[in-house]
C-alpha positions as CSV (number, residue, x, y, z in Angstrom):
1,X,10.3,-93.7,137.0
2,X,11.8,-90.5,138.3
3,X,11.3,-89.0,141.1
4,X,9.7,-85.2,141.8
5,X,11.7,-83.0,144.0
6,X,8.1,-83.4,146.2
7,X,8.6,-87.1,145.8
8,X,12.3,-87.0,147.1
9,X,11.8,-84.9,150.3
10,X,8.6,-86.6,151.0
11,X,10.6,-90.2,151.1
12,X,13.6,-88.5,153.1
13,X,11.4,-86.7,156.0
14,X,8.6,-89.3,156.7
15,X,10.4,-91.1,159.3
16,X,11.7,-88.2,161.1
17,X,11.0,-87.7,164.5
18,X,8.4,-85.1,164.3
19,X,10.5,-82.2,166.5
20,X,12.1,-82.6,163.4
21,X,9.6,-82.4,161.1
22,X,8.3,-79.0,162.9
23,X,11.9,-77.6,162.0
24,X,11.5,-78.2,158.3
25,X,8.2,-76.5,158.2
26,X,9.6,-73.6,159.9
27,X,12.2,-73.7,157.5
28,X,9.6,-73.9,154.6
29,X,7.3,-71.3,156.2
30,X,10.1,-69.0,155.9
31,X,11.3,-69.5,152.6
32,X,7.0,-69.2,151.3
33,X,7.2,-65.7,153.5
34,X,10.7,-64.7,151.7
35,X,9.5,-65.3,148.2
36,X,6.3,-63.7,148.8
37,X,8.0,-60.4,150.2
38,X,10.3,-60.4,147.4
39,X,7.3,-60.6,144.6
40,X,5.5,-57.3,146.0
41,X,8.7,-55.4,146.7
42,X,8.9,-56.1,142.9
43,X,5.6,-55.6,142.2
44,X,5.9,-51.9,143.9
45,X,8.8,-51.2,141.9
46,X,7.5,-51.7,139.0
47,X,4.0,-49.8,139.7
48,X,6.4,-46.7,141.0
49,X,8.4,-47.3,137.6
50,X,4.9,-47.0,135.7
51,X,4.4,-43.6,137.4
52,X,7.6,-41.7,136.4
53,X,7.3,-39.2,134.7
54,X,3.4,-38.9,135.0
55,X,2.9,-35.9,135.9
56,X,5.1,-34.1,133.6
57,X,2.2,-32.6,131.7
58,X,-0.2,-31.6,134.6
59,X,-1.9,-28.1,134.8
60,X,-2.0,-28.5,138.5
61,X,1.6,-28.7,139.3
62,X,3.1,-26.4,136.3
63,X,4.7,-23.5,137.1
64,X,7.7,-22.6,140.2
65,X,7.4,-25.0,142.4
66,X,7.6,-22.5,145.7
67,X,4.5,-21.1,144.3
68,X,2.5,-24.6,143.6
69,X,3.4,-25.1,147.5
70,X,2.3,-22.4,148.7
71,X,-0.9,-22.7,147.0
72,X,-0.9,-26.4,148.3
73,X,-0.6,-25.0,152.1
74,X,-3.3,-22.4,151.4
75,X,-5.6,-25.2,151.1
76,X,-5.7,-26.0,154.7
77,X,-6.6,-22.4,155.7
């Protein structure tokens, strides 16, 4: 019968000293953290990528673009 991967570093860890143990779940910790960082830089890439280009046909922002921000700061006043 093989073995899982789970299987294999259950069998290899259960006798450790458990100092040791606390390393390798540090160790795991951190590798969970780094994969989950990595999927939502990727997910906000890809939202960002969704938005390119989105705004190409608003009313709002047509025209020159010193006037649009002037009109913008007039807002606050």
């Amino acid at each position: 019968m093989a073995m899982t991967m789970t299987q294999k570093l259950y069998d290899m860890v259960k006798d450790f000293p458990e100092s040791e143990i606390a390393e390798i779940l540090d160790f795991a910790e951190f590798l969970r953290e780094k994969r989950r960082s990595e999927n939502i830089e990727l997910a906000s890439d890809e939202l960002l990528i969704e938005l390119k280009g989105g705004l190409e046909s608003s009313l709002v922002l047509a025209g020159d673009p010193a006037k649009i921000q002037e009109t913008l700061r007039n807002e606050w006043n």
